[in-house]
NUKOLSE-457167 format. One line per field, with one value per residue (C-alpha): residue number from 1; residue in three letters; chain; x, y, z. Coordinates in nm, 3 decimals. Last residue first. Layout:
// residues N
pos [NUM/...]
code [ALA/...]
unit [A/...]
east [X/...]
north [Y/...]
up [Z/...]
This chain:
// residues 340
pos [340/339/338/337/336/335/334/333/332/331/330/329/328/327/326/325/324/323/322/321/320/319/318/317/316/315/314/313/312/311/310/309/308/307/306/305/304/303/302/301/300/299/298/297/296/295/294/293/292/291/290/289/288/287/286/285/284/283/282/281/280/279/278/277/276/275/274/273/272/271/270/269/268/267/266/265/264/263/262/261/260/259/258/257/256/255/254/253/252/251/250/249/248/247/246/245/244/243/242/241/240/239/238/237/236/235/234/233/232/231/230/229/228/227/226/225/224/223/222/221/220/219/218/217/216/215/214/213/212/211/210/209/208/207/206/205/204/203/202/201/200/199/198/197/196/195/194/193/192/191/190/189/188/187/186/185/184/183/182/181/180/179/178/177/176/175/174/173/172/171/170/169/168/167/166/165/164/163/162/161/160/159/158/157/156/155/154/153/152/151/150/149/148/147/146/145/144/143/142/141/140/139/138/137/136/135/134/133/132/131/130/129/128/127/126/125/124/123/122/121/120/119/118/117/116/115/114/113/112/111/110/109/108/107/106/105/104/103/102/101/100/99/98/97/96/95/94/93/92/91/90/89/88/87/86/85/84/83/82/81/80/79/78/77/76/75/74/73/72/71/70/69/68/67/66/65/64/63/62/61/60/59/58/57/56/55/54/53/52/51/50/49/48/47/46/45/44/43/42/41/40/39/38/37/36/35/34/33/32/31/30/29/28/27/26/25/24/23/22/21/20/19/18/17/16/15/14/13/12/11/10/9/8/7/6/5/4/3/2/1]
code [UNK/UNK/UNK/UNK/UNK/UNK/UNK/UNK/UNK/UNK/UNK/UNK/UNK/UNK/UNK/UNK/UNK/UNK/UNK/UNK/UNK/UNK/UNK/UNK/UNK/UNK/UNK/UNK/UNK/UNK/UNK/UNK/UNK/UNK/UNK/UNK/UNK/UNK/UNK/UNK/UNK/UNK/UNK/UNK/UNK/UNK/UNK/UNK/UNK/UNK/UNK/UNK/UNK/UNK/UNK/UNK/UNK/UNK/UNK/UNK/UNK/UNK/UNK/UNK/UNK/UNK/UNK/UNK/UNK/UNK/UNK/UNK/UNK/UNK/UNK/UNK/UNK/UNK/UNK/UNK/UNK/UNK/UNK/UNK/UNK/UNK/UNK/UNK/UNK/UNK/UNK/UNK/UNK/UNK/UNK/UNK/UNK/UNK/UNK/UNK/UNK/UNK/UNK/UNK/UNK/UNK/UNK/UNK/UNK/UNK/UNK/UNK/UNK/UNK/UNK/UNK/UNK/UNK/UNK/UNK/UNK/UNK/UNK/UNK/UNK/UNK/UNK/UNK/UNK/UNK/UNK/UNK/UNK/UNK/UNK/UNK/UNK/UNK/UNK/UNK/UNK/UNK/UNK/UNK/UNK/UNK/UNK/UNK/UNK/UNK/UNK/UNK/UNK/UNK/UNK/UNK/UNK/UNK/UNK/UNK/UNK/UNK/UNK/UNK/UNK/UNK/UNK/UNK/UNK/UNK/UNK/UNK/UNK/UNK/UNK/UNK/UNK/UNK/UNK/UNK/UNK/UNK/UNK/UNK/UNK/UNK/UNK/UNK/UNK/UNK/UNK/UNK/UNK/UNK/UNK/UNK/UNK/UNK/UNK/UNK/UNK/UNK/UNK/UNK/UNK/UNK/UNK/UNK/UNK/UNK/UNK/UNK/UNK/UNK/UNK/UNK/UNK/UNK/UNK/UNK/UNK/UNK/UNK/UNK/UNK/UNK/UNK/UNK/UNK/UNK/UNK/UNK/UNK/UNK/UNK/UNK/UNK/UNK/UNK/UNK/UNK/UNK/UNK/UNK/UNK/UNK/UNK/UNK/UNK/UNK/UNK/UNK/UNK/UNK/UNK/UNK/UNK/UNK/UNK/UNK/UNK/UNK/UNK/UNK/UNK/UNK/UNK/UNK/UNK/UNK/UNK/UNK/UNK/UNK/UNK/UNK/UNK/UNK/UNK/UNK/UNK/UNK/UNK/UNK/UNK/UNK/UNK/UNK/UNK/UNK/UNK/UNK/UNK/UNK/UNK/UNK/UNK/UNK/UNK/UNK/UNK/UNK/UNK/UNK/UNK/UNK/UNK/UNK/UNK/UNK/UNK/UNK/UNK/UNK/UNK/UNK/UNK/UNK/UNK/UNK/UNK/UNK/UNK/UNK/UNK/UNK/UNK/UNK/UNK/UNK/UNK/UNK/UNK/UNK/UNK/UNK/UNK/UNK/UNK/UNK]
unit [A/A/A/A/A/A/A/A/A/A/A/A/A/A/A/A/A/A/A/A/A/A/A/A/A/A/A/A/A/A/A/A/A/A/A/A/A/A/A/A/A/A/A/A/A/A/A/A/A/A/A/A/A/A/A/A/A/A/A/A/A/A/A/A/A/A/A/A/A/A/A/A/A/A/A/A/A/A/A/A/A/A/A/A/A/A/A/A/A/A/A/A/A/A/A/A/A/A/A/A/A/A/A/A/A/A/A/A/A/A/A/A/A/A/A/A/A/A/A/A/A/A/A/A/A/A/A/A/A/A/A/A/A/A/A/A/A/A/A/A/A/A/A/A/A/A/A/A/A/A/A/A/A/A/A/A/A/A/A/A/A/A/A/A/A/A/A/A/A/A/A/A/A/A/A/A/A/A/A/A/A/A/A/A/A/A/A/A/A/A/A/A/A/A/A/A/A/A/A/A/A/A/A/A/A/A/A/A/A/A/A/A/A/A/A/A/A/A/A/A/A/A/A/A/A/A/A/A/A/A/A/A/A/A/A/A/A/A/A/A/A/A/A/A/A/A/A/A/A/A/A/A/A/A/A/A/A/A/A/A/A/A/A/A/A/A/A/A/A/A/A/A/A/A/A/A/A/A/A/A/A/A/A/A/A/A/A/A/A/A/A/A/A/A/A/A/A/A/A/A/A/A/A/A/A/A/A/A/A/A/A/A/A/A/A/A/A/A/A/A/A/A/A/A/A/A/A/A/A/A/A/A/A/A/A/A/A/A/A/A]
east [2.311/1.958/1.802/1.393/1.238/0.878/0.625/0.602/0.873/0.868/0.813/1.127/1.144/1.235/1.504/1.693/1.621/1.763/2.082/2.148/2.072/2.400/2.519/2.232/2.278/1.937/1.685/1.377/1.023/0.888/0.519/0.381/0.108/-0.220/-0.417/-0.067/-0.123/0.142/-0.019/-0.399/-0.279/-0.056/-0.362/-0.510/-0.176/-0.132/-0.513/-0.501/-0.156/-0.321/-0.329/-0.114/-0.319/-0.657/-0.866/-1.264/-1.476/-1.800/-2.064/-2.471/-2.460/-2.580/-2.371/-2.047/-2.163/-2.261/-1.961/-1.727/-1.430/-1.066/-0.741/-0.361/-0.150/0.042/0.135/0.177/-0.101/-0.142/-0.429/-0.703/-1.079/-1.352/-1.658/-1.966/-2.347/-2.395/-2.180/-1.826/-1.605/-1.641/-1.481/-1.169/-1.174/-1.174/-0.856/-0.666/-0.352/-0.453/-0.376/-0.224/-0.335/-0.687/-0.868/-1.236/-1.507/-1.896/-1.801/-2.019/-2.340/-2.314/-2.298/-2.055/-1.737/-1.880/-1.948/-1.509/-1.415/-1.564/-1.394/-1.062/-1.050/-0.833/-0.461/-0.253/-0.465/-0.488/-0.751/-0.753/-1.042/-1.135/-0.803/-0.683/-0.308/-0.266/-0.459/-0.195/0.100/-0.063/-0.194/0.197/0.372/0.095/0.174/0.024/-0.170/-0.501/-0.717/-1.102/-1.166/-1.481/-1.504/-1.514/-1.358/-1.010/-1.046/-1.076/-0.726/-0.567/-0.592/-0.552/-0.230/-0.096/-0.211/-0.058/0.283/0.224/0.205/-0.191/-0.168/-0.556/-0.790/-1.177/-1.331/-1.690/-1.873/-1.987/-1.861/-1.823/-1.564/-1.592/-1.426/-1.225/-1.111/-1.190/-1.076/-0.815/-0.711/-0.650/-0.441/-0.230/-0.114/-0.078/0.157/0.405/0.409/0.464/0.770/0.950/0.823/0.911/1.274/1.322/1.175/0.827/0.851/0.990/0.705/0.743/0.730/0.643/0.824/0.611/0.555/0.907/1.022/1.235/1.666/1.801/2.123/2.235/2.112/1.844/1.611/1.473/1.541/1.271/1.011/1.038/1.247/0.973/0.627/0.483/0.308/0.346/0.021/-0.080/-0.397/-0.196/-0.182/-0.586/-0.569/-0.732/-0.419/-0.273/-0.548/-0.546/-0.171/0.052/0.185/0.399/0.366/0.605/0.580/0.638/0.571/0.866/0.925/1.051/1.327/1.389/1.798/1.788/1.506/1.173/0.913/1.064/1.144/1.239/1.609/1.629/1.670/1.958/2.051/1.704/1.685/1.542/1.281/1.183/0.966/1.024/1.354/1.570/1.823/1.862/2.154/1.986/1.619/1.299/1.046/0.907/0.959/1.285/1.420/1.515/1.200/0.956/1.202/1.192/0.782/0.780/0.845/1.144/1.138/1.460/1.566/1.802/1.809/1.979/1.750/1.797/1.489/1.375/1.224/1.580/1.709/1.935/2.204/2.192/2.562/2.773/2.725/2.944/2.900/2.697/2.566/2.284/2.286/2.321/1.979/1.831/1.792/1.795/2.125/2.290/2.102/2.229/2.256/2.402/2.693/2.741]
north [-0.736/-0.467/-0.293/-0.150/0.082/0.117/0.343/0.726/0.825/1.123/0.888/1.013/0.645/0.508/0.712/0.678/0.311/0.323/0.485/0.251/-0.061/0.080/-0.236/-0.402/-0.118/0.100/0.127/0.405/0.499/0.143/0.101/-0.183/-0.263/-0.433/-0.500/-0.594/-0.991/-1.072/-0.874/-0.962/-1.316/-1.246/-1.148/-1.478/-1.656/-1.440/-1.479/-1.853/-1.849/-1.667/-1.322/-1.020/-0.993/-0.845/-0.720/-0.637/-0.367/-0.347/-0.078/-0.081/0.305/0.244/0.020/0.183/0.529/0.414/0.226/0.556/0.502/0.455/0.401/0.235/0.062/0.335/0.556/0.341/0.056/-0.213/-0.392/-0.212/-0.287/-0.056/-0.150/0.057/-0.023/0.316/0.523/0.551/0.859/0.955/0.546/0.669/1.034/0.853/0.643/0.864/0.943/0.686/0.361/0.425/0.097/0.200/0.031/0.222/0.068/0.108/0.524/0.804/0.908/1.321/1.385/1.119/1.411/1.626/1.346/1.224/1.583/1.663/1.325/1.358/1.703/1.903/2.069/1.830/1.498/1.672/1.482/1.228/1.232/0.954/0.737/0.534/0.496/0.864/1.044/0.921/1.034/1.421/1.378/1.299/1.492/1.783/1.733/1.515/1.245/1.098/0.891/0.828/0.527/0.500/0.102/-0.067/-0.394/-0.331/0.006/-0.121/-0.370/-0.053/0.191/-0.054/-0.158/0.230/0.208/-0.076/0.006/0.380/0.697/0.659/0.738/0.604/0.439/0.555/0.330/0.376/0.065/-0.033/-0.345/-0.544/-0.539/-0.873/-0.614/-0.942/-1.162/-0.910/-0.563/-0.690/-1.014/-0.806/-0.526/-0.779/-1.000/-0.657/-0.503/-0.814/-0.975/-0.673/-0.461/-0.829/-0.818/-0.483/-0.490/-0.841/-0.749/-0.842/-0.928/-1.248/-1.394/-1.494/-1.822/-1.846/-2.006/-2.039/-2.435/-2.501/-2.461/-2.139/-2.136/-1.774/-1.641/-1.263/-1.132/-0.906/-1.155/-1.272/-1.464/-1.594/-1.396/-1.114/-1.089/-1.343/-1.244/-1.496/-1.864/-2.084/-2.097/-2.073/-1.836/-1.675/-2.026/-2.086/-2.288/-2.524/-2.769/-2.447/-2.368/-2.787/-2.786/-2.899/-2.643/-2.482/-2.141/-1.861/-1.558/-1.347/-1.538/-1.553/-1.439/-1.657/-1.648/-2.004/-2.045/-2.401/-2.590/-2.581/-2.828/-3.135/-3.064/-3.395/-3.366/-2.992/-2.733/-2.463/-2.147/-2.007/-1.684/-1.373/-1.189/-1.142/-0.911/-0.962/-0.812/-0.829/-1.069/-1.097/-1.179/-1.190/-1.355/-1.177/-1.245/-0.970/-0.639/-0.402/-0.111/-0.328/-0.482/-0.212/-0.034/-0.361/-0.383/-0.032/-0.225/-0.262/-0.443/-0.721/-0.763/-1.009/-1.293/-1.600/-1.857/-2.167/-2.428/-2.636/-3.052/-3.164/-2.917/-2.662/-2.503/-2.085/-1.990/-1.844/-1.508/-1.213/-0.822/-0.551/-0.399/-0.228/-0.101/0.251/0.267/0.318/0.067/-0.340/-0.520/-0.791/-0.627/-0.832/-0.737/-1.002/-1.093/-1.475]
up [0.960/0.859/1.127/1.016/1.133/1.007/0.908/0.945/1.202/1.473/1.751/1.917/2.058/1.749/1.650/2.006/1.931/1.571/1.679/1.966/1.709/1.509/1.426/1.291/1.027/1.018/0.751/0.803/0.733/0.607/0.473/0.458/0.205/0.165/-0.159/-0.283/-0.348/-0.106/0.147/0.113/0.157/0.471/0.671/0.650/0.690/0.991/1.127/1.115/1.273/1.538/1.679/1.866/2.260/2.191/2.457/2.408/2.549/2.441/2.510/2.530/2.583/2.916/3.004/2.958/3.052/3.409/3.436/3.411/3.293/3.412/3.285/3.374/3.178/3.033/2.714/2.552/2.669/2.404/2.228/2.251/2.081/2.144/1.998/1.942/2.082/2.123/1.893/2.018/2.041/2.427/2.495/2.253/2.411/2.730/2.648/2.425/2.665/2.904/2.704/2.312/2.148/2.054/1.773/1.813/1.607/1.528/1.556/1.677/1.557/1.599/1.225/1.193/1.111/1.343/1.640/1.587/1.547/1.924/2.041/1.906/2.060/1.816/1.767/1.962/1.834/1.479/1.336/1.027/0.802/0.447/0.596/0.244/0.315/0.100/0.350/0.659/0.490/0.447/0.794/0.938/0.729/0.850/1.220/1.539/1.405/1.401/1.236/1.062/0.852/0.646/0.606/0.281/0.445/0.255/0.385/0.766/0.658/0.550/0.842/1.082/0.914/0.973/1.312/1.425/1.278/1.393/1.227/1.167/1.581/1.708/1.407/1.456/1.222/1.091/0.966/0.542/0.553/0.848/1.156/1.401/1.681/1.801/1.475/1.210/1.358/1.646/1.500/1.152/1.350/1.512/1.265/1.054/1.340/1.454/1.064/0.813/0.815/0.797/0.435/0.368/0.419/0.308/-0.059/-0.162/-0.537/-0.457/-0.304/0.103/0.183/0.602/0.877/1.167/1.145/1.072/1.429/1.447/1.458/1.382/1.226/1.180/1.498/1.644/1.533/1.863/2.207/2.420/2.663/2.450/2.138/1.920/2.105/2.404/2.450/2.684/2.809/2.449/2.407/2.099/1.960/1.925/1.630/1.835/1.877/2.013/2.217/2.353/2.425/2.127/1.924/2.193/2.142/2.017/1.819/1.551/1.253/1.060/0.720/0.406/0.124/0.003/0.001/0.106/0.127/0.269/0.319/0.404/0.809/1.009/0.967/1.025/0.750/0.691/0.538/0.465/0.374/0.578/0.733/1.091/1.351/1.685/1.761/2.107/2.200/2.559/2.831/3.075/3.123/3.072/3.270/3.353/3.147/3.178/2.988/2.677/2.684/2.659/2.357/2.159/2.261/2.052/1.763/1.496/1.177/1.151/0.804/0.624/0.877/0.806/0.870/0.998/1.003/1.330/1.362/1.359/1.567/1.460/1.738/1.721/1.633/1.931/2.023/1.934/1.993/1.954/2.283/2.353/2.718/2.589/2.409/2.809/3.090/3.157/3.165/2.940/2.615/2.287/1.938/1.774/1.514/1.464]
């Protein structure tokens, strides 16, 4: 088969498209012949150089395809059934995983990072994290979907606990995670404030459902954040951006707020001042992807169109350099999204 594989670390130009052999089935695995594979900013992480990946590596995380083969022990798929992967891997029979708990696997890490990924035109997954998709939901959306909605429900319901009625403060509406933050606060009645960084950007932003979005290079986040709740603050910050928004982000909650993160963009490194933390009553809470439990949750809400993914871009598998020098301009709405 055809694959995009990296056999070095460093820029777009270490992409190389060439061939691998054909993943081997196991008897408790299905084959699917992948039809889209969404981009993420973890794609760009890993291709410049993150522990433990091993050489050569197949990047993509996020999957969608047809089946073209089933295992011995798997009866409930067959042949041709268009499905989406969950994006990651666990071991499915530790004590978290047996819990439902899969994303505190020991073993357990994102599809195209610590084991290969969809960057290819076949793929071998246990059954367990191959999900029917309806056939109104084309490949190109559907695999625009698992990484960043599995992760922005886990962050809002399963960590921040979100409830009807709250303020959201959403960082970058132009991003995966941001644009299914968005969606899954309005779907809890929330009033959802963003930013971006040009009128495309607001205008797209609006029409997901946010009630204000700020200019981050025009306006303090912060100062628009106390207008907009006459001086309250927010219940819920989702930040995935690191030091670039970080204080704003903690300056932006109302006492007893939330701020949940999930990734560090621009960095892994911030500070903050203790005194302000505890005195303001505030919480602080990680979130690393989510469960199975979340993803089927999440994937309800999909299918039924209360919640939608939005794609920016299609890019031949082939031309993977094109789509990471895209990517990492930031100056798409949505997803990315390489086609074999």
């Amino acid at each position: 088969m055809k694959a995009i594989r990296i056999h070095e670390f460093g820029g777009p130009e270490v992409l190389r498209y060439e061939d691998v052999p054909d993943p081997q089935l196991r008897k408790d695995q299905v084959l699917v012949r992948v039809k889209a594979c969404a981009m993420n900013h973890l794609d760009i992480w890993v291709r410049k150089g993150l522990p433990g990946v091993k050489l050569p590596h197949i990047l993509g995380s996020d999957i969608a395809g047809e089946i073209a083969g089933v295992g011995e022990y798997v009866t409930r798929f067959k042949t041709g059934q268009r499905v989406l992967l969950a994006p990651m891997h666990f071991c499915n029979r530790c004590v978290k995983c047996v819990a439902g708990l899969q994303n505190q696997c020991p073993e357990f890490t994102v599809l195209g990072n610590g084991v290969d990924g969809g960057n290819c035109e076949l793929i071998a997954v246990p059954a367990e994290r191959v999900i029917p998709i309806p056939d109104q939901l084309t490949f190109n959306d559907a695999a625009s979907v698992p990484l960043v909605f599995l992760t922005a429900w886990h962050m809002l319901v399963g960590r921040a606990g979100i409830r009807p009625g709250q303020s959201v403060l959403v960082l970058g509406a132009n991003s995966g995670v941001g644009i299914a933050g968005i969606q899954v606060a309005k779907l809890f009645q929330c009033t959802v404030i963003t930013t971006a960084g040009d009128e495309h950007k607001i205008a797209k932003a609006r029409e997901l459902g946010a009630d204000h979005v700020i200019n981050h290079y025009q306006q303090k986040i912060s100062d628009e954040v106390r207008k907009i709740t006459n001086k309250q603050g927010v219940d819920i910050v989702l930040e995935h951006v690191g030091p670039a928004t970080w204080d704003e982000s903690i300056r932006s909650l109302k006492p007893g707020g939330n701020l949940v993160t999930c990734g560090a963009t621009t960095g892994p490194q911030v500070g903050f001042d203790l005194r302000f933390l505890f005195s303001r009553q505030l919480s602080i809470l990680g979130s690393y992807m989510g469960t199975m439990g979340d993803l089927h949750e999440v994937l309800k809400h999909v299918f039924s169109g209360r919640l939608k993914p939005v794609v920016d871009r299609t890019f031949a598998l082939k031309d993977a350099r094109a789509a990471h020098e895209y990517l990492e301009k930031s100056q798409m709405f949505g997803k990315i999204v390489l086609v074999p």
